[in-house]
MIDOSE-1310 file (N, C-alpha, C; in nm, 2 decimals, decimal comma, always signed):
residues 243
xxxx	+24,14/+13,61/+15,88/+24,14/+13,72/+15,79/+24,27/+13,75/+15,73; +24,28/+13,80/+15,64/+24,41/+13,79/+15,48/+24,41/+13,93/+15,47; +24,52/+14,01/+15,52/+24,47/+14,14/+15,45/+24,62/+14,18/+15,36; +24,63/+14,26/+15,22/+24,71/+14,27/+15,15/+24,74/+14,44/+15,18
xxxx	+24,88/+14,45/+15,21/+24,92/+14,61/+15,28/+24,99/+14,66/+15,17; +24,99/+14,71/+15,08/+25,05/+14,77/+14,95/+25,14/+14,92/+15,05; +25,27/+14,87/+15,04/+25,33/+14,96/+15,14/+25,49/+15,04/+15,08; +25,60/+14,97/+15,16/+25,72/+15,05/+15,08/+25,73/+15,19/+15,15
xxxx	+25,66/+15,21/+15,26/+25,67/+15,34/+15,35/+25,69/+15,31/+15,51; +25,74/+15,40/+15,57/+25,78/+15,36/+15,74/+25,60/+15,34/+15,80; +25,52/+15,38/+15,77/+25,41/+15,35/+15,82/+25,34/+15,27/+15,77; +25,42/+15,23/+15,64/+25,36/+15,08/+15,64/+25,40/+14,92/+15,68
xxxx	+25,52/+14,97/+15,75/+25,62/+14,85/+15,82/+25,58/+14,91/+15,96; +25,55/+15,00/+16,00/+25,49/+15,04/+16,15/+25,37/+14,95/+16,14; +25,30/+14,97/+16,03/+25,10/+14,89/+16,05/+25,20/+14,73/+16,06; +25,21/+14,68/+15,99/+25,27/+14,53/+15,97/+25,28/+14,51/+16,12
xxxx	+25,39/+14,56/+16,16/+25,45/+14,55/+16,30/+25,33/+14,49/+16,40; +25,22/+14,63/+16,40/+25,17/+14,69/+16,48/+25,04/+14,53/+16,48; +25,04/+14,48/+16,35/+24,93/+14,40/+16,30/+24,97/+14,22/+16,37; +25,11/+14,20/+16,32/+25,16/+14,09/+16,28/+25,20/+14,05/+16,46
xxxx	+25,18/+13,94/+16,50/+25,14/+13,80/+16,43/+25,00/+13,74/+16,43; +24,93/+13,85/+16,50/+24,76/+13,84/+16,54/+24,69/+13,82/+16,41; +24,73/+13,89/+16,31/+24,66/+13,95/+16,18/+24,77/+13,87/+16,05; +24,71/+13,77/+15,97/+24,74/+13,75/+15,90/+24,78/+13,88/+15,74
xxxx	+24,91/+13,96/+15,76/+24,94/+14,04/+15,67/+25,03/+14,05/+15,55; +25,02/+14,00/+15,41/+25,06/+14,02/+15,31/+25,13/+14,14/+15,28; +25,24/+14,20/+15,29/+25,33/+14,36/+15,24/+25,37/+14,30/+15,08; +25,35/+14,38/+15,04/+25,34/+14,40/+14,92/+25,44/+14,54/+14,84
xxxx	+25,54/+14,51/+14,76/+25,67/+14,60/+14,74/+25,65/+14,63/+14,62; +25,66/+14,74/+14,56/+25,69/+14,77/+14,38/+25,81/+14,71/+14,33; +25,91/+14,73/+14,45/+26,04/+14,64/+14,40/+26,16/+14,75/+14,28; +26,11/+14,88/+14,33/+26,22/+14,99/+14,26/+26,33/+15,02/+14,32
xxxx	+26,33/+15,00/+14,50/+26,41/+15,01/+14,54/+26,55/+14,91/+14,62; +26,63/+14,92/+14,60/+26,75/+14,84/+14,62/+26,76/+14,78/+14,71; +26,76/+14,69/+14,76/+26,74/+14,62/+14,93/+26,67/+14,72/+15,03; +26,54/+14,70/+14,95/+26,46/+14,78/+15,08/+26,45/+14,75/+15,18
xxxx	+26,42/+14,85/+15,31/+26,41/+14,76/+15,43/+26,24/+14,75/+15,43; +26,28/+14,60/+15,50/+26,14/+14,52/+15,48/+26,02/+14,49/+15,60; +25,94/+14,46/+15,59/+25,85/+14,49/+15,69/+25,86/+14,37/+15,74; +25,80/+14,30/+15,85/+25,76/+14,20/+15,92/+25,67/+14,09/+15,84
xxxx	+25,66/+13,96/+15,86/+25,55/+13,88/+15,81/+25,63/+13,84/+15,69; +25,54/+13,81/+15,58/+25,53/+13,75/+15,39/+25,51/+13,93/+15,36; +25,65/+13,88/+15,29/+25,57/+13,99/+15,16/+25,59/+13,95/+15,01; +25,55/+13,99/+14,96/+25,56/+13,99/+14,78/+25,62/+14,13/+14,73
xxxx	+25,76/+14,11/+14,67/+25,79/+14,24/+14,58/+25,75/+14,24/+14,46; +25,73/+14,32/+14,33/+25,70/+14,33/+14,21/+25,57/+14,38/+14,17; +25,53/+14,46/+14,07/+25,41/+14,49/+14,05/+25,28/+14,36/+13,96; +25,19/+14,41/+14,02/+25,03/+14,29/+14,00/+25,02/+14,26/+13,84
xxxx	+25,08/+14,36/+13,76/+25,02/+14,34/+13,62/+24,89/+14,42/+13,62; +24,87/+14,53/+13,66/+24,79/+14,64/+13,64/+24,62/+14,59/+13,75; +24,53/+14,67/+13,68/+24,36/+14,64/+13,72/+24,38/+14,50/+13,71; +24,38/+14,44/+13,58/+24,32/+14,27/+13,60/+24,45/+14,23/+13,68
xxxx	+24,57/+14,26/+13,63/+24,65/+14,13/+13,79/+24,61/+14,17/+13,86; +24,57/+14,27/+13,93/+24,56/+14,31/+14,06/+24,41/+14,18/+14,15; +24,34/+14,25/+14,05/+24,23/+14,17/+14,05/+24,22/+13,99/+14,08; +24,27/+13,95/+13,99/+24,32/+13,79/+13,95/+24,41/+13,73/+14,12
xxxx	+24,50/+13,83/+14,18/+24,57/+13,80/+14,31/+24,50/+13,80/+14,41; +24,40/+13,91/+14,41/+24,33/+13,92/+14,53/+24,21/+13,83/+14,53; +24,16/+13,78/+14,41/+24,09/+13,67/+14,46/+24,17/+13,53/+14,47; +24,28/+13,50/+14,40/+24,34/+13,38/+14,39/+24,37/+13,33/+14,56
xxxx	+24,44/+13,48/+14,59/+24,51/+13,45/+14,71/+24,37/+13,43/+14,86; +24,26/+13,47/+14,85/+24,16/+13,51/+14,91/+24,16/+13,59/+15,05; +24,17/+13,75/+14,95/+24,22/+13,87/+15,01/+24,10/+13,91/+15,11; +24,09/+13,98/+15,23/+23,97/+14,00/+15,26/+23,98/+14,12/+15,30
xxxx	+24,08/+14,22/+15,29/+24,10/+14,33/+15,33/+24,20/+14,41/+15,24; +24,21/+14,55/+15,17/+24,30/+14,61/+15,19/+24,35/+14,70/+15,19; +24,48/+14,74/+15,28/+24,56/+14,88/+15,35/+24,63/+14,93/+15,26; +24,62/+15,05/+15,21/+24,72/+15,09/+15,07/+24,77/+15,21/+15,16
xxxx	+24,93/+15,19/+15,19/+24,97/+15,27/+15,27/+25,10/+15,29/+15,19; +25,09/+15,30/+15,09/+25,19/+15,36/+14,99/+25,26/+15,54/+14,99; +25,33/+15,52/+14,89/+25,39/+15,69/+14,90/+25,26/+15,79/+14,82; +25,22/+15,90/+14,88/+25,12/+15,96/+14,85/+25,14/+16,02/+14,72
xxxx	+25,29/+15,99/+14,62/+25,25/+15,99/+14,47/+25,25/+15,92/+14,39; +25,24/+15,74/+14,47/+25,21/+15,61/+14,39/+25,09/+15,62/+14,34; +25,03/+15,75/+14,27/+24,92/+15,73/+14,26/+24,86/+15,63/+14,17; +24,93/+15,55/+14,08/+24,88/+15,45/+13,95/+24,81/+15,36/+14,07
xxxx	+24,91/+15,29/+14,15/+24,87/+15,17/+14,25/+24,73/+15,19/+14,34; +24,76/+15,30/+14,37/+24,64/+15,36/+14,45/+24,51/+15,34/+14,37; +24,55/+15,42/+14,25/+24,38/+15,40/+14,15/+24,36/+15,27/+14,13; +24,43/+15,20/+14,10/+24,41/+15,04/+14,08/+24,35/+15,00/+14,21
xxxx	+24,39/+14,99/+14,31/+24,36/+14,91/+14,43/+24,22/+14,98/+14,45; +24,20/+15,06/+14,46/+24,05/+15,13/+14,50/+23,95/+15,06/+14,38; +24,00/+15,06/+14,25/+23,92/+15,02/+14,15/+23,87/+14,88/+14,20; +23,97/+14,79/+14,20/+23,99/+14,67/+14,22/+23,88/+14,64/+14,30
xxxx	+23,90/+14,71/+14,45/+23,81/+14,65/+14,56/+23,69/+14,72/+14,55; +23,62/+14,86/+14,48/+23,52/+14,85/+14,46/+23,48/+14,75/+14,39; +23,49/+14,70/+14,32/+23,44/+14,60/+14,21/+23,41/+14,47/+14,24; +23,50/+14,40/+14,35/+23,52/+14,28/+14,44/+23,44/+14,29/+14,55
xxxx	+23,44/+14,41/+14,59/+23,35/+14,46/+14,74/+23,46/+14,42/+14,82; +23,59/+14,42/+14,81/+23,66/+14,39/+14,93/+23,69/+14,55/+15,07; +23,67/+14,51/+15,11/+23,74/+14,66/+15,24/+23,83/+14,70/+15,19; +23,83/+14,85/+15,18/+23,96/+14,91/+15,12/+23,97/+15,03/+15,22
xxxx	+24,09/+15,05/+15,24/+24,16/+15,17/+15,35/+24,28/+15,23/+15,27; +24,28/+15,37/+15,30/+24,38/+15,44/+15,26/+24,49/+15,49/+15,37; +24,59/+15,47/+15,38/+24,67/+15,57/+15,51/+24,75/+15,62/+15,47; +24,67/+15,78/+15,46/+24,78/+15,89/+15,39/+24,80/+15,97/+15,51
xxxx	+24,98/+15,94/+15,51/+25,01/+16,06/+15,62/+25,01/+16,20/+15,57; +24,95/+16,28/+15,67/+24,96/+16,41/+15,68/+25,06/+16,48/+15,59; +24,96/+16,59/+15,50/+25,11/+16,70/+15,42/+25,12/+16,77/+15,49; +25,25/+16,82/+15,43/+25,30/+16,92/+15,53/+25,19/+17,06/+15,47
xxxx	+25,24/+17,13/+15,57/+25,17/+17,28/+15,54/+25,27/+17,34/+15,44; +25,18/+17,41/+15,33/+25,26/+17,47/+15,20/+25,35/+17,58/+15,24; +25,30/+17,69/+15,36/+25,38/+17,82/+15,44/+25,38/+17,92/+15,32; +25,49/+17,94/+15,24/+25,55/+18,04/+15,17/+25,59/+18,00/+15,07
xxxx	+25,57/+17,87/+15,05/+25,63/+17,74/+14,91/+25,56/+17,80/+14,80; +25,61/+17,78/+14,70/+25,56/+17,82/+14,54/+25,46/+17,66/+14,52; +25,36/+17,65/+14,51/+25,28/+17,55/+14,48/+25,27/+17,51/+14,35; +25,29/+17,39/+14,29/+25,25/+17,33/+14,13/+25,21/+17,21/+14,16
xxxx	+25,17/+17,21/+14,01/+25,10/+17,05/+14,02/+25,18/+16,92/+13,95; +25,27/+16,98/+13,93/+25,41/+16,86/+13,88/+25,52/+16,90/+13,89; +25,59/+16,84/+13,80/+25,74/+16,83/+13,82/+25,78/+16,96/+13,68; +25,69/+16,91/+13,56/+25,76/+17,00/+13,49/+25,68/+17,16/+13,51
xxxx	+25,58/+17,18/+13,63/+25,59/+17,34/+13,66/+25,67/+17,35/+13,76; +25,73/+17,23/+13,81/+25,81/+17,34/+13,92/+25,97/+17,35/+13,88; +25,97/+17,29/+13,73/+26,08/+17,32/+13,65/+26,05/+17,47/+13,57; +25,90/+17,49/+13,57/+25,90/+17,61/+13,52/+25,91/+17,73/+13,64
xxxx	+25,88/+17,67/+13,74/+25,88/+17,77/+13,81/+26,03/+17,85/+13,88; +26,11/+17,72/+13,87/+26,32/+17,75/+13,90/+26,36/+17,82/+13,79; +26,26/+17,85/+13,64/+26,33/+17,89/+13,57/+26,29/+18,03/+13,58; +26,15/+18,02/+13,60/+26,08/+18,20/+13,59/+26,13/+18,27/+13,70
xxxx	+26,23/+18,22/+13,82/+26,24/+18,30/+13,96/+26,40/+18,30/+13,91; +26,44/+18,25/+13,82/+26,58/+18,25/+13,84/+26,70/+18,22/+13,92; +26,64/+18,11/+13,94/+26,73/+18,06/+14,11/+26,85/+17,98/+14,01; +26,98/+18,01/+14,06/+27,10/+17,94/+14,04/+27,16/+17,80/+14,09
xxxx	+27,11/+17,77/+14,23/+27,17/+17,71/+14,29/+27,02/+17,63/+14,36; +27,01/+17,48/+14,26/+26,87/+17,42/+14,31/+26,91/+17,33/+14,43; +26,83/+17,25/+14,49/+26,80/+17,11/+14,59/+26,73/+17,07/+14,53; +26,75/+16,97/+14,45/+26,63/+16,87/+14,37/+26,64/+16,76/+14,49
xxxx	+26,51/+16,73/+14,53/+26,46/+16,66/+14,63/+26,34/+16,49/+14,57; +26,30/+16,53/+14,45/+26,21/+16,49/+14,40/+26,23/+16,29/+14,32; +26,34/+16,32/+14,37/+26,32/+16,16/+14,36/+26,38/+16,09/+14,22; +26,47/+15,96/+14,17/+26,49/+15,96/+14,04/+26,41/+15,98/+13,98
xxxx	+26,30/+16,00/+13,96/+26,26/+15,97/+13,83/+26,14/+16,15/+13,81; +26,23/+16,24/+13,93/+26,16/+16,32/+13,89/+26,29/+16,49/+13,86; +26,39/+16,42/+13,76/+26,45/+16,44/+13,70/+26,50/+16,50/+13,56; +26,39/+16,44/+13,52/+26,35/+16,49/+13,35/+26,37/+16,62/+13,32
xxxx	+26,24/+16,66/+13,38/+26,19/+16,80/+13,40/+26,29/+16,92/+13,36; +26,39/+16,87/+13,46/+26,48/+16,98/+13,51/+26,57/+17,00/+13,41; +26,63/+16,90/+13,29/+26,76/+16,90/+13,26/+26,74/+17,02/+13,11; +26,68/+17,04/+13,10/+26,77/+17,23/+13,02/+26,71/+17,32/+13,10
xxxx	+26,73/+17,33/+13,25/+26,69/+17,45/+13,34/+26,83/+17,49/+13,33; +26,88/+17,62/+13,32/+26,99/+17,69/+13,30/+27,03/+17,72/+13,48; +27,09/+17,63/+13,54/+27,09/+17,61/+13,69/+27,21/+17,50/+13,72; +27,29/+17,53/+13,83/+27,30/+17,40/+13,90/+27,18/+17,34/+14,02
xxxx	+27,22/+17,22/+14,01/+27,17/+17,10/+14,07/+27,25/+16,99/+14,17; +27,18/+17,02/+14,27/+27,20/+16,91/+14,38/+27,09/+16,81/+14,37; +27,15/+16,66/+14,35/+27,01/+16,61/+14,32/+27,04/+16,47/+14,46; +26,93/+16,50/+14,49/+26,97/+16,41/+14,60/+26,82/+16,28/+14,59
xxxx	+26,90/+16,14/+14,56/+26,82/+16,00/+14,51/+26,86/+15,95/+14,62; +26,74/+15,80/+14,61/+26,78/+15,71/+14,68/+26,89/+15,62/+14,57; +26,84/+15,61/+14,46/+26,88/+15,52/+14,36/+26,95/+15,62/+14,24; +27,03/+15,65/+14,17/+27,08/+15,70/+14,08/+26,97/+15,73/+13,94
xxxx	+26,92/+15,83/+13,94/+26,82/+15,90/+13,79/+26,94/+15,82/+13,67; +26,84/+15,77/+13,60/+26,85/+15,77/+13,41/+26,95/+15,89/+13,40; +27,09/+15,90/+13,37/+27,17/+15,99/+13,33/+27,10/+16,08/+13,20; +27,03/+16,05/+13,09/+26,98/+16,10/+13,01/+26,88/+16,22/+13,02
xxxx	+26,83/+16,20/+13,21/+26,79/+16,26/+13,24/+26,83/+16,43/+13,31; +26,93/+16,41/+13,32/+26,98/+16,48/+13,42/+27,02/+16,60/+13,38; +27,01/+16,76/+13,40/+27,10/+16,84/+13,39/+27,23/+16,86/+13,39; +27,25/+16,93/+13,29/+27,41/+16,91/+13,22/+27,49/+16,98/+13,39
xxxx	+27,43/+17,05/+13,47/+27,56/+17,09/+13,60/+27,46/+17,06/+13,70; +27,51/+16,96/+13,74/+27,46/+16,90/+13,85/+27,58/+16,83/+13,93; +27,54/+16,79/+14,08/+27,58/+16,72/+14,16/+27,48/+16,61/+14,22; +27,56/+16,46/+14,21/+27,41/+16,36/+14,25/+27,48/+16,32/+14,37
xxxx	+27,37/+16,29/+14,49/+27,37/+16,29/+14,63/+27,30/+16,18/+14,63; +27,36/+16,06/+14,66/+27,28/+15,91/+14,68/+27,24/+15,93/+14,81; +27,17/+15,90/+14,87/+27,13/+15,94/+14,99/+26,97/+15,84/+15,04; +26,98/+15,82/+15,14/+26,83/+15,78/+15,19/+26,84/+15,84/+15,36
xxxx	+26,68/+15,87/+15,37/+26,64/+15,94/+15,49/+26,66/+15,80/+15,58; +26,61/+15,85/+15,75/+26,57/+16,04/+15,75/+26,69/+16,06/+15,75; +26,66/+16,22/+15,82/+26,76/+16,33/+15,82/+26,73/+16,41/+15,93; +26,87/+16,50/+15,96/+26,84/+16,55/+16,04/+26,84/+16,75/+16,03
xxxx	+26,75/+16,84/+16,13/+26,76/+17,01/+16,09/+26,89/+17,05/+16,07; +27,02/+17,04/+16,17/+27,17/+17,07/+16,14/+27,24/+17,01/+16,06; +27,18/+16,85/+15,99/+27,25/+16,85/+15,86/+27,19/+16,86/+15,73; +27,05/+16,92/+15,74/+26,98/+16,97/+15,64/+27,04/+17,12/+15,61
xxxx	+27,04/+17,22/+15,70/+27,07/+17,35/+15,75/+27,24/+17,32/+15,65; +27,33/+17,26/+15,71/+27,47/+17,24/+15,68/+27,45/+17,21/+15,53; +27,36/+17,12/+15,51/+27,42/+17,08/+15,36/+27,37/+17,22/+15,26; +27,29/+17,29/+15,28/+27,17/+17,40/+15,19/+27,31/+17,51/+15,23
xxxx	+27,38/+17,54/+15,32/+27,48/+17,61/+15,29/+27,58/+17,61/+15,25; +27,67/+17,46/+15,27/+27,81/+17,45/+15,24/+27,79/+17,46/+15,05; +27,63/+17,42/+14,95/+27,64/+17,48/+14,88/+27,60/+17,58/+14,84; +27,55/+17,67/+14,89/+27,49/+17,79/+14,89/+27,38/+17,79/+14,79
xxxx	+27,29/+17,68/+14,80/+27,14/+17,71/+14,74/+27,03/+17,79/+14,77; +27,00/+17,85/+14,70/+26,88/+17,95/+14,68/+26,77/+17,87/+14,66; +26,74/+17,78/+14,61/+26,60/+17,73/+14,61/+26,63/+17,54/+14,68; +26,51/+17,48/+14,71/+26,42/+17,39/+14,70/+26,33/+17,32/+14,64
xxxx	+26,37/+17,23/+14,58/+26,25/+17,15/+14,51/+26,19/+17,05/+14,58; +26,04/+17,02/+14,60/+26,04/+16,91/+14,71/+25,91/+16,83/+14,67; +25,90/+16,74/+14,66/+25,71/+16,67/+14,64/+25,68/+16,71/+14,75; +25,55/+16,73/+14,81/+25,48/+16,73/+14,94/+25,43/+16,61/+14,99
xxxx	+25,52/+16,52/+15,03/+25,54/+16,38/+15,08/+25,49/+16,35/+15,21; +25,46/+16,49/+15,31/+25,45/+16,47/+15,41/+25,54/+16,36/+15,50; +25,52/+16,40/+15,67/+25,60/+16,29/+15,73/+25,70/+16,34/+15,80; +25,76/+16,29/+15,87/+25,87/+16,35/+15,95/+26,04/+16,30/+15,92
xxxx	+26,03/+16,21/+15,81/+26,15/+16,16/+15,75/+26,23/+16,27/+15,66; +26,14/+16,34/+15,61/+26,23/+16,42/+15,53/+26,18/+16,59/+15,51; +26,09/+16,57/+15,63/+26,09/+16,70/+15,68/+26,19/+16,81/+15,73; +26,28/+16,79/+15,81/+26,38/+16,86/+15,86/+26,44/+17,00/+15,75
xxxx	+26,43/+16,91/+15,57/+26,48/+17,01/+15,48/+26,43/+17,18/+15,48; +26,29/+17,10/+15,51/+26,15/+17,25/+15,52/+26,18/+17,33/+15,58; +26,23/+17,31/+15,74/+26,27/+17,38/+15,86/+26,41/+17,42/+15,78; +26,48/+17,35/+15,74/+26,62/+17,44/+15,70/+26,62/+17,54/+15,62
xxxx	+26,52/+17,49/+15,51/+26,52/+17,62/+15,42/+26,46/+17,73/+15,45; +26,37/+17,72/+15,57/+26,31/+17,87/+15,59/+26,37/+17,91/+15,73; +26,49/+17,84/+15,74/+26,59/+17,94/+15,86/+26,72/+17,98/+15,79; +26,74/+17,93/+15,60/+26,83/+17,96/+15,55/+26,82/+18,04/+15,46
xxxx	+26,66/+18,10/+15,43/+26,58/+18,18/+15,39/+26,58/+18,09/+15,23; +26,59/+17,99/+15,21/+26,55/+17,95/+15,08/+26,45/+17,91/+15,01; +26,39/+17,97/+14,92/+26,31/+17,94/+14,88/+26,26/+17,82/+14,80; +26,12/+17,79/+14,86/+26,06/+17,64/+14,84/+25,98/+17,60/+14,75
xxxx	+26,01/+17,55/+14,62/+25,91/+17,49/+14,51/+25,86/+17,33/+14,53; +25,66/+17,35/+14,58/+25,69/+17,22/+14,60/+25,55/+17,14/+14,56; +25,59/+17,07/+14,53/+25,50/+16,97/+14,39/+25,35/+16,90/+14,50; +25,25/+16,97/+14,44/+25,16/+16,96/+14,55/+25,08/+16,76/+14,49
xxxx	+25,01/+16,72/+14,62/+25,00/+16,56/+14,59/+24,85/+16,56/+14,51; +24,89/+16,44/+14,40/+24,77/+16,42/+14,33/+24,64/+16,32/+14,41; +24,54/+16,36/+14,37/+24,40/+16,38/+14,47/+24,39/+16,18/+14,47; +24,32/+16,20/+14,58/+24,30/+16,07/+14,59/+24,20/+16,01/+14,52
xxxx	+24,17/+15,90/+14,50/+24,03/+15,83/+14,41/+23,92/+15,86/+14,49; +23,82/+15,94/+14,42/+23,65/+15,96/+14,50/+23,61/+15,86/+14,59; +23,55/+15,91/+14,64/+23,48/+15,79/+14,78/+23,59/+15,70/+14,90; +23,70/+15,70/+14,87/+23,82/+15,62/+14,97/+23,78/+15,66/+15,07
xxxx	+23,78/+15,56/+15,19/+23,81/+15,57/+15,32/+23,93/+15,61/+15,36; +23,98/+15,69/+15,42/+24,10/+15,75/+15,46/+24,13/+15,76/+15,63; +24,23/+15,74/+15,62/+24,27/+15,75/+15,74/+24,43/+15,84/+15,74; +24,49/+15,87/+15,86/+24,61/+15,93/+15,91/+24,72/+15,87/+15,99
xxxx	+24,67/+15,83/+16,04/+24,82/+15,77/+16,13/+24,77/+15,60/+16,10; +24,86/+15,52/+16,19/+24,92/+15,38/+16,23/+24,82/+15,31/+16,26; +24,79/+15,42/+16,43/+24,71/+15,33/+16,53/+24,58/+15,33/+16,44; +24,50/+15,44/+16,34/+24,41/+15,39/+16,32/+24,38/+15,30/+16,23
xxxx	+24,48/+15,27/+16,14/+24,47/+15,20/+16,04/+24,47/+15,08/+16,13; +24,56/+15,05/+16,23/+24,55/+14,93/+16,30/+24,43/+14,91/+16,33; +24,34/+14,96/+16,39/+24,26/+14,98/+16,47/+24,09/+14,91/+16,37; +24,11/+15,00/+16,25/+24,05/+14,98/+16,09/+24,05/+14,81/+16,09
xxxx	+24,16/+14,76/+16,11/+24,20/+14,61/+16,05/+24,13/+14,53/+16,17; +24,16/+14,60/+16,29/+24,14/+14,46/+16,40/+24,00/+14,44/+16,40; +23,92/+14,59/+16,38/+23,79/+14,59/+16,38/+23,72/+14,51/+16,26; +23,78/+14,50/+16,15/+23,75/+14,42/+16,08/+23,76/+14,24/+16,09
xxx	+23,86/+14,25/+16,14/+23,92/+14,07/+16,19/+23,75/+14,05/+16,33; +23,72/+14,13/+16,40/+23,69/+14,13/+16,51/+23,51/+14,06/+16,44; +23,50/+14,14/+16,33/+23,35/+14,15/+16,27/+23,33/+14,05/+16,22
């Protein structure tokens, strides 16, 4: 059995692990990030060339399964892959980790309401959390900015008073806590990524009383099989190899 893991997340190098060497597993990388760390087995970085590459690989290569354990706002890949294997009839699994609970967070559905929403509350002193490329939004918000990337944002992008924070998780509560003080921010910006990697911010801002704007996750494709953790996705695959 051939299964293709469309991953680029700790639980998707946890499933690999968890799979490999029993389970023949394919990881599969977008290839945005800079020497990512890589999972166990073959992988492939770069994107398929949309619905038809997608399509065209998974039969060339003769896929018989697949785990889309991507970041829960890769939504393009996500629609494609579900498209794809309804169509093929291949097995398709989703493993979306758990969101966090919203609490007291100002809830939107993107990036540029939660640019609207830093501007209507007035906050001076942001935590942009959101990732390069979710950057745009923000730059005539009349605010500083802490922008904290894995990879450096499109400068074109950026708010004219900002500070950029190269940075990759995790992290920890006392240097989440430390960093939201030493600059004295008032707000948070955050996708709802769920997970325990970059969780800790959440806990800081509501013991530093900051307030949280946070970009709720776009819905998954109708009918997906879903799952939550590791073990079950593991569990999903072997039972499949088993059948």
């Amino acid at each position: 059995m051939k299964v293709l893991l469309l991953g680029g997340t700790g639980e998707a190098r946890a499933l690999a692990a968890a799979l490999h060497p029993q389970v023949e597993v394919i990881s599969s990388l977008a290839g945005r990030v800079p020497d990512p760390a890589l999972p166990v087995g073959p992988v492939r970085i770069g994107g398929f060339g949309g619905v038809d590459g997608m399509r065209q690989w998974l039969v060339a290569e003769g896929v018989d399964a697949v785990v889309d354990a991507t970041h829960p706002f890769a939504a393009t890949i996500t629609a494609h892959a579900a498209q794809v294997c309804t169509e093929l009839g291949v097995p398709h699994l989703v493993l979306a980790r758990p969101a966090w609970a919203s609490g007291s967070a100002i809830v939107v559905g993107s990036d540029t309401e939660a640019a609207e929403a830093v501007a209507k509350n007035g906050y001076s002193r942001v935590f942009l959390t959101t990732g390069r490329s979710g950057t745009r939004a923000f730059k005539d918000v009349d605010a500083w900015f802490l922008i904290r990337a894995v990879t450096p944002p499109d400068p074109d992008t950026l708010p004219v008073d900002h500070q950029l924070l190269l940075s990759r998780g995790p992290y920890d509560y006392d240097g989440e806590l430390a960093l939201l003080r030493d600059h004295r921010i008032d707000a948070l910006v955050t996708k709802n990524s769920g997970g325990a990697m970059t969780e800790p911010k959440l806990r800081a801002a509501e013991s530093a009383g900051v307030a949280v704007v946070m970009v709720d996750r776009p819905p998954l494709p109708s009918g997906v099989q879903t799952v939550t953790t590791v073990e079950e996705a593991a569990g999903w695959v072997k039972a499949k190899t088993a059948g």
